[in-house]
C-alpha positions as CSV (number, residue, x, y, z in Angstrom):
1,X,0.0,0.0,0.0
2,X,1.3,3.2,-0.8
3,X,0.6,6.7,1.3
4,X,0.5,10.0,0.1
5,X,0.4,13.2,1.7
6,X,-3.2,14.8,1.5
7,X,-2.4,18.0,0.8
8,X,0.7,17.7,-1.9
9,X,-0.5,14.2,-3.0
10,X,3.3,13.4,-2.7
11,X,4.3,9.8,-2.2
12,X,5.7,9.2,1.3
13,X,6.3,5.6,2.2
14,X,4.7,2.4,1.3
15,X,4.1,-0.3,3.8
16,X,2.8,-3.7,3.3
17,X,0.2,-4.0,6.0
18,X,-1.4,-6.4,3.7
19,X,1.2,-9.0,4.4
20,X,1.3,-8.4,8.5
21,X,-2.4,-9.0,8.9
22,X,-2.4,-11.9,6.9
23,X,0.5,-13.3,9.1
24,X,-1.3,-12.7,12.2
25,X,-4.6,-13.7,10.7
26,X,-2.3,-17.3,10.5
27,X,-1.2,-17.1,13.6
28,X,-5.0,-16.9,14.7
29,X,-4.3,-13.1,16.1
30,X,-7.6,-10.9,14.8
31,X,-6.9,-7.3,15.1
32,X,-9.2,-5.0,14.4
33,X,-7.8,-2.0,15.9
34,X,-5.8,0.5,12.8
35,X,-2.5,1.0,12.9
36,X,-1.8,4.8,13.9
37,X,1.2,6.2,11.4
38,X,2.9,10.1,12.3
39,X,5.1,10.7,9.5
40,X,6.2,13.6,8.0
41,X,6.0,15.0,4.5
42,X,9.5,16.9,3.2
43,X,7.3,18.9,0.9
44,X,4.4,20.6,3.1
45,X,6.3,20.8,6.0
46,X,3.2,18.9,7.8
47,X,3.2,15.9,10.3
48,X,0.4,13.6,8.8
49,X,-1.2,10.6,11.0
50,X,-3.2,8.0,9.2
51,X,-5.1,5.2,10.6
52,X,-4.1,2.1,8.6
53,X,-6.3,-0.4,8.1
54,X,-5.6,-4.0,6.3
55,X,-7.2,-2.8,2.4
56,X,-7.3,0.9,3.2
57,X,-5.9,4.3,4.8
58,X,-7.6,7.0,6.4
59,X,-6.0,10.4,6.8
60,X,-6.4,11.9,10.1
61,X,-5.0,15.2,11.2
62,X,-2.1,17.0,10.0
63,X,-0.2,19.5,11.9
64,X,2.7,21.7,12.1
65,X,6.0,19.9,14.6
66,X,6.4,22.6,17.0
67,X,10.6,23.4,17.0
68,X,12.0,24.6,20.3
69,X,15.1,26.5,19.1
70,X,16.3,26.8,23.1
71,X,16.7,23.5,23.7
């Protein structure tokens, strides 16, 4: 499965979630709970979480990473 950002439609990663739930699905695990992804888009400057689910991904929020330049 590949994500995108939402805003920029830029690719960002692609993860195989298909193959993890089917191992687990083996392994007589059910899940049913989405994975929750944070990760960042070069482009937009914008943190975006997703809920991954096992045949689809929902965008959730995006926000700005606060930088604390005193630290």
């Amino acid at each position: 499965m590949d994500i995108r950002c939402k805003s920029t439609k830029r690719y960002l990663f692609k993860i195989e979630i298909e193959e993890y739930y089917k191992n687990l699905k083996k392994m007589g695990i059910e899940v049913e709970t989405p994975l929750i992804i944070e990760y960042p888009c070069p482009k937009c400057k914008m943190i975006e979480v997703y809920e991954i689910y096992p045949t689809h991904y929902i965008h959730i929020r995006s926000y700005k990473r606060d930088v604390d330049n005193n630290k």
